[in-house]
N, C-alpha and C positions, 0 to 999 in steps of 0.2 A: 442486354440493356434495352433493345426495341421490344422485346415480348414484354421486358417490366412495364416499360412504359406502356403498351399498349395495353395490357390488362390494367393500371390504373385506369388508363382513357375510360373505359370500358366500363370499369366498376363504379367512376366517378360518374359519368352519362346514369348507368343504371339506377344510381343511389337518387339523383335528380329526376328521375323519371317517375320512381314510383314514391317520392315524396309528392308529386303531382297529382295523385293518380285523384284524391279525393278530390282534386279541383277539376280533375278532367269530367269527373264523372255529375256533379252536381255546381260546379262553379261556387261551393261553401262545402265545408268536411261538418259543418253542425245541421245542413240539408239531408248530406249523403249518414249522417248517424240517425239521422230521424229516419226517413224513407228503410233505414236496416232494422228497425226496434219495430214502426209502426209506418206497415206498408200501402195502407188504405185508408189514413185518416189524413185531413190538411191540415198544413202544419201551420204552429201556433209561433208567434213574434216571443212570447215570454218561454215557450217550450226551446225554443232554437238555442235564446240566449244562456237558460239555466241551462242546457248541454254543453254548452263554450266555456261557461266557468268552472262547471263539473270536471269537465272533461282534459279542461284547458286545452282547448283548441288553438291551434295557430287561424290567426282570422286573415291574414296574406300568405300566397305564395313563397313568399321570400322567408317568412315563417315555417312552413311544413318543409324548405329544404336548408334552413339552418338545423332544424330539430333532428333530419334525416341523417346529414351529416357528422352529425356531433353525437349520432346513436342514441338520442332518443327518440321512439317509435311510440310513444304514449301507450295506453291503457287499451284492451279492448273493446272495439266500442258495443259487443253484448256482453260479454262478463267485465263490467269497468272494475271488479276487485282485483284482476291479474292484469301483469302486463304483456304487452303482444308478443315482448321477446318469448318472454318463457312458454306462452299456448304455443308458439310456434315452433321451439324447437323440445317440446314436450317428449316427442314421438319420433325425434330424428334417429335416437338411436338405435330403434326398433326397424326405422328403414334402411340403416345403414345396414345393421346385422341381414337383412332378408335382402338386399341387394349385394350384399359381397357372397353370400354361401349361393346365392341364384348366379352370380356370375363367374364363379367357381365351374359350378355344375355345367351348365351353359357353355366356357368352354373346354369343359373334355366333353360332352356329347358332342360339339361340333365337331372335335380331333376326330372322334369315332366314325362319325358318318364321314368324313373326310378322308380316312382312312384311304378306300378304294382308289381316292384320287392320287394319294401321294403314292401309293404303287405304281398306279399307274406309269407314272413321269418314273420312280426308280426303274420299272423296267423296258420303258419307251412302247408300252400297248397304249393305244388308243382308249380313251375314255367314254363314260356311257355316260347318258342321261337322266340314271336313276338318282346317284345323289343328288344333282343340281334340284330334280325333282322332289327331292324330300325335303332339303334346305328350305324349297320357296313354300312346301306346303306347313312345316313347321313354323316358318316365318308369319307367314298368310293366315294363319287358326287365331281369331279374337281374342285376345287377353281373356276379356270379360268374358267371354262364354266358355272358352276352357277352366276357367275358376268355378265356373257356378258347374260344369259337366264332373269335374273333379270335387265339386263338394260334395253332389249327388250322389255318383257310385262310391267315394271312397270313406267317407263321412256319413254319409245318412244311409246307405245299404250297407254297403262292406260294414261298417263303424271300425274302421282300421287306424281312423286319425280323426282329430277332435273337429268339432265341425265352428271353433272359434279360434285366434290366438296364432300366435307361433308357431310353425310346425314344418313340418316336410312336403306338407299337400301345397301350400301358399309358397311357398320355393319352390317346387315345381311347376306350380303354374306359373310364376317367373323366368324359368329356364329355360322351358320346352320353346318358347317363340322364341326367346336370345339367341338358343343353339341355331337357331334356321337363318337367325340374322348372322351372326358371329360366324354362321357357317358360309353362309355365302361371301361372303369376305376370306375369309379362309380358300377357298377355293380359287379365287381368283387370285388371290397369292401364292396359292401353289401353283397355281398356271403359269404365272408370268416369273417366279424364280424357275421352274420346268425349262423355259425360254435363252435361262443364261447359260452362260457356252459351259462353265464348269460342270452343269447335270451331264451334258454330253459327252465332253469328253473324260468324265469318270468310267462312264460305262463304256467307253471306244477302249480304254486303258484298262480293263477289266476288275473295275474298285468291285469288292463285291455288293448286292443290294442293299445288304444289311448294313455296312456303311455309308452305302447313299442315302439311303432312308434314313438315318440317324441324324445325316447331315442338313438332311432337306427337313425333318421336324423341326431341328434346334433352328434351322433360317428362319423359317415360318413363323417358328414361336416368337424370336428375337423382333421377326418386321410384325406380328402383331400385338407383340404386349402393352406397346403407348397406345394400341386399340381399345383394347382392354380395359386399360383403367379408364379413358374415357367413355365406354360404356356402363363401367360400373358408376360413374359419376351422374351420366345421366339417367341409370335405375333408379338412385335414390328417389327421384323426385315420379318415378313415373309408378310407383308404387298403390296408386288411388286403387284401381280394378281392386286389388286383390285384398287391400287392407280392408275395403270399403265391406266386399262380400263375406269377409272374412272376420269384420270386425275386429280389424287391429287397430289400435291406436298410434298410429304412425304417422312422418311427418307428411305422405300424400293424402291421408284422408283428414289430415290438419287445415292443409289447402282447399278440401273441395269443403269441408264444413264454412270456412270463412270466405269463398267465396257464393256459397248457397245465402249465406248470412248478410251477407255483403262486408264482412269485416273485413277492410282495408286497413290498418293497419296492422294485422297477424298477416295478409297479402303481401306487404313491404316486406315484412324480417325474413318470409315464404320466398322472394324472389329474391333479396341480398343474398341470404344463405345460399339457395341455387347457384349462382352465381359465385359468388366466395369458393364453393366446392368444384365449379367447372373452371377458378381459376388457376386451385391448387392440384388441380389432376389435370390441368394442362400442362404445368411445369413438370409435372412430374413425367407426363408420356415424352416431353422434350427430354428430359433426363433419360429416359431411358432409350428414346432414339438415338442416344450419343453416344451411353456407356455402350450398348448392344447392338448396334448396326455398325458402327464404328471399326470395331475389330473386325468385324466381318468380312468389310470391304477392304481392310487391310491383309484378309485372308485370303484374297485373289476371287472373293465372291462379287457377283457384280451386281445390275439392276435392272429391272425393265416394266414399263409402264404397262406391255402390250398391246399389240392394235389388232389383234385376231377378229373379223368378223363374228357376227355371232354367227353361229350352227344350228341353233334348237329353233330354225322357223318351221318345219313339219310339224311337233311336237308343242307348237307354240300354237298351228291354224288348228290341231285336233282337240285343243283343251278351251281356245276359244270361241271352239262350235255352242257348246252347251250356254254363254253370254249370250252371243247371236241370237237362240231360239227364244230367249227371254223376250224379246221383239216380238213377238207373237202374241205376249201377253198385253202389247199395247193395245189391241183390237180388244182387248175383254174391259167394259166397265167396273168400274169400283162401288161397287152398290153393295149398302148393307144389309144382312138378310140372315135376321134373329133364328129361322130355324135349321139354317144351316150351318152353326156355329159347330168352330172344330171338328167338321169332317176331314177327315183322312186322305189323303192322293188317291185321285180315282179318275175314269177316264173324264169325267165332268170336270173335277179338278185339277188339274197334273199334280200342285204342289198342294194341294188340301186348302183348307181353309183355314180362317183364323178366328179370333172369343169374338168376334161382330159378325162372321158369316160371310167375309168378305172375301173374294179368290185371293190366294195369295200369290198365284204365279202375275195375276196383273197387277195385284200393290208392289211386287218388287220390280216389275218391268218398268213403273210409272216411277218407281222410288231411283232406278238407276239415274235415271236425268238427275234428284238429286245428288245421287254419290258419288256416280262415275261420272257423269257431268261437271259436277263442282270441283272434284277431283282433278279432272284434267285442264279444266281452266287454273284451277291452285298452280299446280304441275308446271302450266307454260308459264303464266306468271313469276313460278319462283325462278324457270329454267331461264328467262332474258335479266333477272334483277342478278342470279350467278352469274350468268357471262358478264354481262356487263363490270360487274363489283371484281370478279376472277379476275377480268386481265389487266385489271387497275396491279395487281399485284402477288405479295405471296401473303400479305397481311390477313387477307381475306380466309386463310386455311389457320391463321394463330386465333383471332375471332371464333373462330368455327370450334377450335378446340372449349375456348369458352363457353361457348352456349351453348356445349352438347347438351349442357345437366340444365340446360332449360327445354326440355320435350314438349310437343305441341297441347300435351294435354295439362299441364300446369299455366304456358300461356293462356289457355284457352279458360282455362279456372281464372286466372287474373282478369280478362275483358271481361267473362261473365259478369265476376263482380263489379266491373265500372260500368258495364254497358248491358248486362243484360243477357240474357243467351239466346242465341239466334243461329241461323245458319248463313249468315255473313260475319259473327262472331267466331263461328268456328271456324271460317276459311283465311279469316284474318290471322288466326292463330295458327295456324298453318304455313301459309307463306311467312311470318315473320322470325318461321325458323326451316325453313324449307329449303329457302335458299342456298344455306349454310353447308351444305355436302358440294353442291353444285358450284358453288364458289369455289369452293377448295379444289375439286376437278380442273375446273378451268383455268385455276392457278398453276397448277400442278402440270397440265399441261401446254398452257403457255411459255413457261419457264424452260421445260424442254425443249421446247421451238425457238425460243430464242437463241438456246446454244447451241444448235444446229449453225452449220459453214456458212449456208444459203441466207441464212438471214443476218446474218455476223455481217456477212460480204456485200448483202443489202444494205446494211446501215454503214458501215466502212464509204460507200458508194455512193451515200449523200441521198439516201430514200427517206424521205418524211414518215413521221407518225401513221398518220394517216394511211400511207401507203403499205408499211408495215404492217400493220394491223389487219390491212383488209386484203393484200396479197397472200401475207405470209402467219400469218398466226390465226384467220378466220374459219380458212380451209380445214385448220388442222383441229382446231377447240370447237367447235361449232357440232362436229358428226362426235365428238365424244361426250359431250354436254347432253348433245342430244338421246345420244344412247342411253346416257345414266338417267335425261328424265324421262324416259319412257318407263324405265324400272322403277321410277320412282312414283309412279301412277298408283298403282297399288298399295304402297304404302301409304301414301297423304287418304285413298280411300279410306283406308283402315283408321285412319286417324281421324275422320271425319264422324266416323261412323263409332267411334269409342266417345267422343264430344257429345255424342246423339244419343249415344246410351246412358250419358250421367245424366240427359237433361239440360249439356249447355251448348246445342246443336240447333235443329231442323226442331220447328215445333212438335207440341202432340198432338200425337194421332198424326203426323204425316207421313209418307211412303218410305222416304229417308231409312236405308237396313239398318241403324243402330238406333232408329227411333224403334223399329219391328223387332229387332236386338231386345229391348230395351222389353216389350210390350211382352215376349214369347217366354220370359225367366219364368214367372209364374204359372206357367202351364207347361213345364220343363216335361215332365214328368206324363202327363195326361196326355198334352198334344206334342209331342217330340218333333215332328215336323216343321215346326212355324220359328224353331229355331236352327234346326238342320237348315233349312234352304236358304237364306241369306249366307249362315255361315258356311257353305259349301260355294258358294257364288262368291264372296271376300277370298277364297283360298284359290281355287276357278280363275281367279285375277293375278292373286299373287305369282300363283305359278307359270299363267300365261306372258307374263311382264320378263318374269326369272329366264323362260325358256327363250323368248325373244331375244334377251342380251344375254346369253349364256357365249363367253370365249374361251368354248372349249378347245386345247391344244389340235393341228393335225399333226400327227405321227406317224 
């Protein structure tokens, strides 16, 4: 009954919000139609008015969220012969299809690379640091630049797969980052069921591997399938990169059309939907938490958060050498320089140049302040608004299940269109879903601290709030929060720098890598390098982050 009601709350807030959006953005929605039609001309008192009656604008607030309400979204405001329902959910089911076969695939490639670990724990060997390794660099590789590297060799050399449309090339460029994601989650579940006493004493007892192993899949699967579907909920909408490059007509490049456009209202039906779909693949991963972890624990299987240190700090200082030296390129001027356009790495250049002549080992050094700077301030940001939001409760992890299927980069397409695209745009877009892991962490482990004796016996004992908090449950949520946002650095990069590659980031022509991301498609091919070295430096990160908090088992 509390998750219904909370997801009303939720849908209800949502529905008012972006009934707003056109008052937010122009303080009149017959402003914000003009400014989307005709972007350079001043607007006219009779132009305004015959758009309101055309249009039938609501001319108040209270207007734009009764109509929101009651599901009508009006017409769109550049094709007024369609309505925004239908532009918007035109190409939904075109992403649904390439989000459920990508999260299929996604995970049994993680099972695969996972593989070595779940041996490991069946036969109590120590584990290595290759997978964690592959996970973060699969995780780490740019949506958008493994689409266009796969349209190239598989589509325009090979010609093995059409280079528009539907296909197996655009699901696999789907997969391959999910498998890294999906997979490090995996791993850290096979670590922490590894932990519970039943792995142990199977193998004290002589079960053989092959039914540990059997048993330890079917766990794993079981603790992550409510994963699962909420991942595949929030593919649907994260679908832009590839539809975009790929020219599908899907419901993600529905969103960045009417946010490039500024159509707000296909943005409205664009975020309900979201939303609608993150609140019925919430219920459903509740459903499945209950039917399949349920027995489980009934099966004498038990549970563990684990608190393992991380291990991978050697393998974390050797991979963050090569960021380090990037520092080197702050000493080098950014000066343009027509004749030495797209030269090649040489000892002059380390990273070659770029189509203005410009070094590129010092635009990425200058551009990290934006990415990895903005990054880690995003980072801290979201990581005090989660503690803080976490220890209010467990609400804060039934939320989170709902806005999975709202990804930073659909955010980040809705402010565009109210506000514009910027690189305070995008890091808005970012914390206002960043948060939402971290909260659930700190829920999650808060919760466990409280059912601890020590803290029972605390509050039995007449200790205040206050005191509670900052003896007994700060100690403990604080180095865990903490861990996960350090990990989580390199994602929010990645997400900053996909914002910068559509164009609703870091201006152009700024140093920002998914601006250079963005600049280097067109010379894929000519100059290979100008896209190799940003995207070798996003992966560089990821895996630097992964090795850091890697809890790998001792054994």
């Amino acid at each position: 009954m509390k998750k219904a009601l909370t997801a009303a709350v939720l849908l209800l807030i949502t529905s008012i919000i972006t009934a707003l959006l056109p008052w937010i953005a122009d303080r009149d929605p017959a402003m914000a139609v003009f400014r989307a039609r005709e972007a350079e001309r001043a607007p006219d008192p009779d132009v305004l008015d015959n758009l309101r009656t055309t249009l039938d604008l609501p001319t108040t607030p209270w207007q734009s969220i009764s109509a929101t309400l009651s599901g009508n979204f009006g017409t769109s405001w550049i094709n007024p012969t369609r309505s925004a329902t239908s532009i918007a959910w035109s190409g939904l089911g075109t992403s649904v299809t390439l989000a459920a076969s990508s999260t299929i695939l996604a995970t049994a490639l993680a099972f695969a690379l996972a593989w070595p670990r779940i041996r490991s724990v069946t036969t109590g060997r120590p584990s290595r640091a290759s997978d964690i390794t592959a996970m973060a660099v699969l995780g780490s590789i740019p949506e958008f630049v493994l689409t266009v590297v796969l349209l190239v060799t598989f589509a325009l050399r090979l010609r093995i797969a059409p280079v528009s449309g539907v296909s197996w090339l655009p699901i696999l460029a789907l997969a391959l980052p999910s498998a890294g994601l999906l997979g490090r989650v995996l791993l850290i579940t096979i670590d922490n069921i590894g932990q519970e006493e039943w792995v142990r004493s199977w193998r004290i007892n002589g079960v053989t591997p092959r039914h540990i192993t059997t048993a330890l899949a079917t766990r794993t699967l079981g603790t992550l399938a409510p994963l699962i579907v909420l991942f595949f909920a929030g593919t649907i909408a994260s679908t832009v990169f590839v539809e975009s490059i790929f020219n599908i007509p899907g419901f993600g490049r529905t969103a960045l059309n009417a946010a490039v456009d500024q159509d707000l209202p296909v943005l409205q039906v664009v975020v309900l939907t979201a939303v609608g779909i993150g609140i019925a693949s919430g219920a459903v991963a509740a459903l499945l938490r209950y039917v399949i972890l349920r027995p489980l624990r009934g099966a004498g299987f038990g549970s563990s958060l684990g608190r393992d240190k991380p291990k991978g700090l050697v393998p974390f200082i050797l991979t963050m050498t090569p960021l380090v030296l990037l520092l080197a390129g702050l000493r080098t001027e950014v000066h343009i320089a027509p004749t030495d356009r797209l030269l090649a790495p040489s000892a002059a250049h380390w990273l070659g140049t770029d189509q203005l002549g410009r070094d590129l080992l010092a635009r990425l050094a200058h551009g990290a302040i934006y990415t990895i700077g903005t990054a880690t301030a995003v980072t801290f940001v979201c990581a005090i608004v989660g503690l803080v939001l976490g220890l209010t409760g467990r609400w804060a992890a039934q939320v989170g299940d709902t806005l999975n299927a709202l990804p930073a980069v659909l955010i980040g397409l809705v402010l565009a269109g109210v506000f514009g695209g910027s690189l305070w745009t995008a890091a808005g877009a970012v914390v206002l879903v960043g948060w939402i892991p971290l909260a659930a962490h700190a829920a999650s482990v808060a919760a466990e601290a409280r059912n601890t004796g020590y803290y029972q016996w605390a509050a039995l004992s007449g200790a205040g709030l206050g005191r509670l908090v900052r003896v007994h449950l700060l100690p403990t949520v604080v180095p865990a929060v903490a861990r996960h946002a350090a990990s989580r650095i390199a994602h929010n990069a990645l997400a900053l720098a996909g914002l910068g590659f559509l164009g609703l980031g870091a201006p152009h022509d700024s140093p920002e890598w998914g601006v250079v991301l963005s600049e280097s498609i067109r010379y894929a091919e000519r100059a290979p390098w100008m896209m190799a070295a940003p995207t070798l430096l996003l992966i560089l990160l990821g895996v630097a982050a992964a090795l850091a908090t890697d809890t790998r088992l001792k054994r």
